[in-house]
C-alpha positions in Angstrom: 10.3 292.5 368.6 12.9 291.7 366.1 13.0 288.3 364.7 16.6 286.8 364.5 16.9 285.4 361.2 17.5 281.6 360.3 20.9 280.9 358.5 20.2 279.8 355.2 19.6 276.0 354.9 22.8 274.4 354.1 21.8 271.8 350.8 24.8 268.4 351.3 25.4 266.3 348.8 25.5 262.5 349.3 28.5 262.1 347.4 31.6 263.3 349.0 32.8 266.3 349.0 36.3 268.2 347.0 38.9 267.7 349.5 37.7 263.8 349.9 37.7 263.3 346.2 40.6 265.4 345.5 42.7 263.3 348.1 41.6 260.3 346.9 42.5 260.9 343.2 45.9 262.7 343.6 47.0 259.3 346.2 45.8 257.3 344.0 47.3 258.8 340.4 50.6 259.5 342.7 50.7 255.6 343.5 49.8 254.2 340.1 51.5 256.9 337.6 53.7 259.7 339.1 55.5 257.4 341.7 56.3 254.7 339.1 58.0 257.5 336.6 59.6 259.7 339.1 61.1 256.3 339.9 62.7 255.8 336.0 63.6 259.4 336.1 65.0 259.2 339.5 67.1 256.1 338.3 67.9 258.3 335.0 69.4 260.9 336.9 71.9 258.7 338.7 73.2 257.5 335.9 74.3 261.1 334.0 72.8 262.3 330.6 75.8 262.0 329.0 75.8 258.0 329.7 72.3 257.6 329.0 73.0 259.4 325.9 75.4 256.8 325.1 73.0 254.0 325.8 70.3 255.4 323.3 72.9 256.7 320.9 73.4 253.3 319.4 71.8 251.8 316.1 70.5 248.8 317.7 68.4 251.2 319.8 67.7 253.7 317.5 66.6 250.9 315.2 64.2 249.0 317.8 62.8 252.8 319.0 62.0 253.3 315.4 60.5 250.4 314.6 58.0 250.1 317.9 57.0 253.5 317.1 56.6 253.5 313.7 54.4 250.4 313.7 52.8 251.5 316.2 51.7 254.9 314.7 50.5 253.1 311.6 48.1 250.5 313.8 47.2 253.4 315.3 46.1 254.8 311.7 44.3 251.5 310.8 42.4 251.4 314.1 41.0 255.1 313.7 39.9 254.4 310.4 38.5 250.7 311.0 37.5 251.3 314.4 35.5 253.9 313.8 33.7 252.2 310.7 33.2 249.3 313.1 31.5 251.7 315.8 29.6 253.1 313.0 28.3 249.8 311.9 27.4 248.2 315.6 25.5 251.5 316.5 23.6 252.2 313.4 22.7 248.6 311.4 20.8 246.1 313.1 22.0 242.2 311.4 22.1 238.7 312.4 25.8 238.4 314.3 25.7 241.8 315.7 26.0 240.8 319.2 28.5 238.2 318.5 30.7 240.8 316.2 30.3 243.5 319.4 31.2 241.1 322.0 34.5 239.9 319.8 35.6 243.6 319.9 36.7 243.3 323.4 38.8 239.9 322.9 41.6 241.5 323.0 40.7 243.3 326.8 40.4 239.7 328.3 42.5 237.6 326.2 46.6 237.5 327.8 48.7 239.4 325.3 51.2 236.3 325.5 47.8 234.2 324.0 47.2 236.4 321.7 50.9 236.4 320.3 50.5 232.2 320.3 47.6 232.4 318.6 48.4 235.2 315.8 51.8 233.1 315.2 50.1 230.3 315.1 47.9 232.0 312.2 50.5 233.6 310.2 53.4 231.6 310.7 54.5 230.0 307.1 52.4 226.7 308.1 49.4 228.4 309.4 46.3 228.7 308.1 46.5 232.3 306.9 50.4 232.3 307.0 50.3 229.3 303.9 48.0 231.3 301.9 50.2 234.5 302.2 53.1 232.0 301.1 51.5 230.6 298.0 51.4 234.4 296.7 54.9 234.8 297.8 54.2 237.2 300.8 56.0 236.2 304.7 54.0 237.8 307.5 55.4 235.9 310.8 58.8 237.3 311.8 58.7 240.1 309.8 57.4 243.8 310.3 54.1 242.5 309.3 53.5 240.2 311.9 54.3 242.8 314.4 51.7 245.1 312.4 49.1 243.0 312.5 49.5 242.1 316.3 49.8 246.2 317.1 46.2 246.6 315.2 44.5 243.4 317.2 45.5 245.2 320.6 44.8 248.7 319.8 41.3 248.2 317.9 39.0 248.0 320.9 40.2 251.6 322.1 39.0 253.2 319.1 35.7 251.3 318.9 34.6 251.5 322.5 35.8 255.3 322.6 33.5 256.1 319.1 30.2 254.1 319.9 29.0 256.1 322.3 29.2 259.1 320.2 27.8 257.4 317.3 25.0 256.7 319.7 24.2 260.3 320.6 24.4 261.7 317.1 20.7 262.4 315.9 19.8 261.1 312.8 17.3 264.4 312.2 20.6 265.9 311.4 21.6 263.8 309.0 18.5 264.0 307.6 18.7 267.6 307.4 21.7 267.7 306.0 20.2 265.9 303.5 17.4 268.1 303.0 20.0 271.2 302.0 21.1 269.2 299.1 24.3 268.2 300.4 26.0 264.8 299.5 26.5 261.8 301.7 30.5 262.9 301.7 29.8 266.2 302.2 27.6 265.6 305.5 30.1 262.9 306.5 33.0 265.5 306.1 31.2 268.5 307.3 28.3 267.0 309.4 29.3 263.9 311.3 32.8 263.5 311.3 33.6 266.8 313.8 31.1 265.4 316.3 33.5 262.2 316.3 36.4 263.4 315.6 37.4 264.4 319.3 36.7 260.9 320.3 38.3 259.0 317.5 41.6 261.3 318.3 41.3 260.2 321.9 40.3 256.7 320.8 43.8 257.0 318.8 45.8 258.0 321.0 44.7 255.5 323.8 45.4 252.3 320.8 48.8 254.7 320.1 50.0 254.4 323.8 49.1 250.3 324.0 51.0 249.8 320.5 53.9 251.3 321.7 54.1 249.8 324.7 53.1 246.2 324.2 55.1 243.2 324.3 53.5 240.2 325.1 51.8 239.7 321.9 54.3 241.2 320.1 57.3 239.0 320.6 56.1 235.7 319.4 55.4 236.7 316.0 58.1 239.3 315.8 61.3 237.0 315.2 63.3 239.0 317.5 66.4 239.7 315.1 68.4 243.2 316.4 68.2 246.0 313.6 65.0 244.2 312.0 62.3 242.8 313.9 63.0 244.0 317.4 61.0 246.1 318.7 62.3 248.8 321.9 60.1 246.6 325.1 62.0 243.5 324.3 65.5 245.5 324.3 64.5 246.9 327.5 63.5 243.2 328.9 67.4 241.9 327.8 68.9 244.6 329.7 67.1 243.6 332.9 67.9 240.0 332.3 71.3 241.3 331.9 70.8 243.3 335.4 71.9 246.8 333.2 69.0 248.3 335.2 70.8 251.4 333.8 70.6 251.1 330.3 67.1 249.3 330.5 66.6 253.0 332.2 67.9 254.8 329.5 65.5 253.4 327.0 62.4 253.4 328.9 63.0 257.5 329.2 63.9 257.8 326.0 60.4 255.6 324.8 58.7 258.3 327.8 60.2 261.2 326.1 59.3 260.5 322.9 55.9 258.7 323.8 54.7 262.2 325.6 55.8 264.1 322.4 53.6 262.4 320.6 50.5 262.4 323.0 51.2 266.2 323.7 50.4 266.7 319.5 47.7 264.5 319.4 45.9 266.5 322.6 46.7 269.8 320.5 45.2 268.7 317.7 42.3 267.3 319.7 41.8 271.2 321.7 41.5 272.8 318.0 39.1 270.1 316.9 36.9 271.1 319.6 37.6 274.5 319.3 36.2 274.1 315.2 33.5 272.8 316.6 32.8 275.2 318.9 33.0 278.1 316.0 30.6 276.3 313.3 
């Protein structure tokens, strides 16, 4: 007599399935990201090209676009460089403060951005603790590019450090050691050893502390000074033209910061595939 045989056992997972998960991450990114810019772009395209063209083509604009993101590019710098220093140090020493210094890093997560501009204005303003001393050697830091520097780095620093650290964590010291072993130098293993393990991290950790510098206001503004063609950065020209109900214009810019924020982004991600890509051939 011939046995029928049993359909293979079919083995569920307890965590949902594709389709589930796919649904719920394309309504959700659609709601929170794609609805929100086909919105600007929408708005964009009723007003023309050419007159949004004639919105950005103007030195007031050109000079605020320029200045949020070159300030922002160079915080951007500093963070990679210090932040990843500072993940080096929190992962690898052990000193009295640690946990205190590693706690601070994430200030500026749960401190307001419009506290944070207070309190950095507060600092650095020509009365202020840090803001006198800078005076007495002839150096202004409040209302001035500086000022908007220094509150670009205190926002962006947490994305580089929190990106790195758990890299730094999973690096083995035997390779180090090794390293070591061959003869080669401290900058050598650093340049050849350590630093592509962390470097697509620290580009991502970048780019993430890129995007908030560009974008951020709150802490900005305060300490800025505000004056048109020196100190004002592209967010707070978009916020007059709303208060001016020029939804238009305020459009305008906010593609024009899109365009040229995903320009940016889209080199960093290249240069983050051919990082892994090294890797992947040494």
């Amino acid at each position: 007599m011939l046995r029928t045989p049993r359909p293979p056992l079919i083995h569920r997972s307890p965590m949902p399935g594709l389709g589930l998960t796919m649904g719920i991450t394309i309504t959700m990114l659609s709601l929170v990201v794609l609805l929100p810019i086909g919105a600007l772009l929408a708005k964009g395209a009723s007003f023309g090209l050419g007159n949004m063209w004639d919105v950005v083509n103007r030195e007031r604009v050109w000079a605020a676009l320029f200045l949020s993101f070159r300030l922002s590019f160079l915080a951007a710098c500093f963070n990679l460089v210090f932040g990843v220093i500072l993940a080096w140090v929190l992962t690898r020493y052990r000193f009295p403060g640690r946990r205190l210094l590693d706690a601070a890093v994430d200030l500026p997560f749960a401190l307001p951005t419009a506290v944070a501009g207070i309190a950095l204005t507060a600092l650095y303003a020509p009365n202020g603790a840090f803001g006198a001393l800078a005076k007495e050697l002839g150096v202004k830091i409040a209302y001035t590019e500086w000022g908007i520097l220094i509150a670009l780095i205190f926002v962006g620093l947490p994305f580089v450090t929190r990106t790195v650290q758990p890299v730094v964590e999973e690096i083995d010291r035997e390779v180090e050691e090794a390293s070591a072993t061959l003869g080669a130098s401290r900058l050598h293993t650093l340049r050849r050893v350590i630093w592509p393990m962390l470097a697509p991290a620290a580009l991502t950790g970048f780019a993430l502390a890129l995007a908030r510098a560009v974008g951020e206001y709150g802490s900005v503004i305060f300490i800025a000074g505000n004056i048109p063609l020196s100190t004002e950065i592209a967010p707070l020209l978009i916020v007059i033209q709303l208060e001016e109900f020029n939804y238009d214009a305020a459009a305008a810019i906010g593609i024009a910061m899109l365009l040229i924020s995903f320009a940016m982004l889209l080199v960093i991600n290249l240069i983050q595939i051919w990082s892994r890509r090294r890797i992947g051939h040494v």
